[in-house]
N, C-alpha and C positions, 0 to 999 in steps of 0.2 A: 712609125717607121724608124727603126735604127739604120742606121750610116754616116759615117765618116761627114764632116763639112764639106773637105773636097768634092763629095758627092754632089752638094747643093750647088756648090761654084761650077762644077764641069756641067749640069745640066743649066743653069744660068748660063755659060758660055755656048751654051748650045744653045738657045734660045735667040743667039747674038748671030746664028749661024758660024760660028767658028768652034766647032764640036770636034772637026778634026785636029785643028791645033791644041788640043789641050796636052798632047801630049810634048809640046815646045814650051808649053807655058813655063817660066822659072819660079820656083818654090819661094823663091822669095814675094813675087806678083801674087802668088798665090796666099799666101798669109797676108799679103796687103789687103788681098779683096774680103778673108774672112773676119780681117780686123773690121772691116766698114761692113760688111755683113752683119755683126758684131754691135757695131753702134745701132745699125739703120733696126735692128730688132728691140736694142733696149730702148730707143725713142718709139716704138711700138708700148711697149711697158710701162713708160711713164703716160702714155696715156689710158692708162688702163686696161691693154690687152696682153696678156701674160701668154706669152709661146712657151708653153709646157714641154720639157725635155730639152730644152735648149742649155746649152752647157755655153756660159761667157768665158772669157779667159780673163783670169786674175789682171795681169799689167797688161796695159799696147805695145804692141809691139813682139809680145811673145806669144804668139798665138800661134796652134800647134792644125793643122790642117786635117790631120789624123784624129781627131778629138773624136770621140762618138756621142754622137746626140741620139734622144731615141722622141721623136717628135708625134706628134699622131698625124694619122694620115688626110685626114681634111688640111692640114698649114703646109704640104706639103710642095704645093702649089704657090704659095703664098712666099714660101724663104726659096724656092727655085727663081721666081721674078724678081724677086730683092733682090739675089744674087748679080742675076743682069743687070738690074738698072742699076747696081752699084761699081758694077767693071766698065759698062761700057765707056764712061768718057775717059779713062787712064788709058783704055785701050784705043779708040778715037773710032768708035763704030754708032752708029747713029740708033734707035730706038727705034719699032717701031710702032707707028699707034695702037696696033693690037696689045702688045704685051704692057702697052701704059696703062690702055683699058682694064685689062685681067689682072692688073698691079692694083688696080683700083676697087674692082667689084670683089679683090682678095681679102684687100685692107677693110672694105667695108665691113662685109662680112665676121671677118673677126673681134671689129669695133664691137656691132650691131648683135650680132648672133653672140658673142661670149659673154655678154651680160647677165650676171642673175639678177631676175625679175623679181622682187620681195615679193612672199608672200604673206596675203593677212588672212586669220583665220576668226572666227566668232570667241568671244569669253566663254568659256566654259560653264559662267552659273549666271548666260542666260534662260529663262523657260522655255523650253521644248517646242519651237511653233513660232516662235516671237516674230523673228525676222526682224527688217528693214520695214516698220510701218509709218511713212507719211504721216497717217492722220491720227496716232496713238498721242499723248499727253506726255509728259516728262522727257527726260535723256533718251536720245536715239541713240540708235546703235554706233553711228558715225558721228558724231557730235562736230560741232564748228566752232573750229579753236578761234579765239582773237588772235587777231596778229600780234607777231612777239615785238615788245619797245624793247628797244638796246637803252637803256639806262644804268648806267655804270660811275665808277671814278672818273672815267676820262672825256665820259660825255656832259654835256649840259642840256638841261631842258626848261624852255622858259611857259608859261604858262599862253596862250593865245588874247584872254582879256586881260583886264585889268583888274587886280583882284579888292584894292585898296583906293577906290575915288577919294575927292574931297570931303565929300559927307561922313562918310565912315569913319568917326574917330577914335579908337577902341583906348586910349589914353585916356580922356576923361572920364571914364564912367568914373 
C-alpha cells in the first residue's frame, strides 16, 4: 500500500477515537509521533522482522510526514497500531485492551510468519531409491555431527584424568 506516514498516524489516531481531531493536530506532534513511529519499526528490525517499504528518515528530528512509503498490505495493520500505541501517552488517552491485543497478534505474526524456513534438499549423487534407510550399513543420509569443542587461543582445556601417575616414568628408559 503506498501512502504518506501521515496516513498511518491519522488512522492510529483514529484508533485512539480521536479521528476528528486530526485535523487540530500540529505538524510539529505530528513528526514527533512519526519519529517514534520510526524507532518503534526499526526495533521491529533489529529483531529480525524487516517492514519492507518502509522509508526511515536519515537524522531525528527531521522527519517529513509527507514521506511515501509503499508497505504491503498485510503490515498494514500492524504500523496503523504502532501508530496508536506510540501517540497515545503524549497525547494522555488511555489504550484499549483490544488494540494491545491486535498490537500483539500483529507483531507476532510478523516475527513468526516472516521467517524463511531453510530448506534442505538430498545430494545429488545419491542413488535413485536410497532414501533415509534406518537399517542400511555405512553414512546415513543425515549423519550425527559431534558436538563442536571450542578449543582455541583463549581457551583452556585440561584433561579429566590423570595422564602421568607415579609409576609411569618415561625419563628412565
Amino acid at each position: 500500500m503506498k501512502a504518506p506516514k501521515s496516513y498511518f498516524v491519522e488512522h492510529g489516531l483514529g484508533e485512539l477515537g480521536l479521528s476528528g481531531m486530526v485535523y487540530d493536530f500540529p505538524p510539529e506532534e505530528m513528526a514527533r509521533v512519526c519519529d517514534r513511529l520510526d524507532a518503534n519499526l526499526a526495533e521491529l528490525e533489529t529483531k529480525g522482522a524487516r517492514v519492507r517499504g518502509w522509508v526511515y528518515a536519515d537524522t531525528p528530528g527531521i522527519n517529513n510526514p509527507a514521506t511515501v512509503v509503499n508497505v504491503p498490505t498485510g503490515l498494514v495493520n500492524l504500523i496503523i497500531l504502532s501508530a496508536a500505541i506510540v501517540a497515545a501517552p503524549s497525547i494522555g488517552k488511555n489504550l484499549s485492551s483490544v488494540t494491545v491485543a491486535e498490537l500483539k497478534l500483529a507483531r507476532d505474526n510478523l516475527l513468526f510468519f516472516g521467517k524463511r524456513i531453510p530448506q534442505y534438499q538430498r545430494p545429488s549423487n545419491m542413488p535413485m531409491g536410497s532414501g533415509v534407510q534406518v537399517w542400511a550399513d555405512g553414512v546415513q543420509f543425515y549423519p550425527q555431527r559431534p558436538p563442536r569443542v571450542d578449543a582455541g587461543p583463549d581457551s583452556h582445556m585440561e584433561p579429566d584424568m590423570e595422564l602421568w601417575s607415579g609409576d609411569n616414568d618415561i625419563t628412565g628408559m
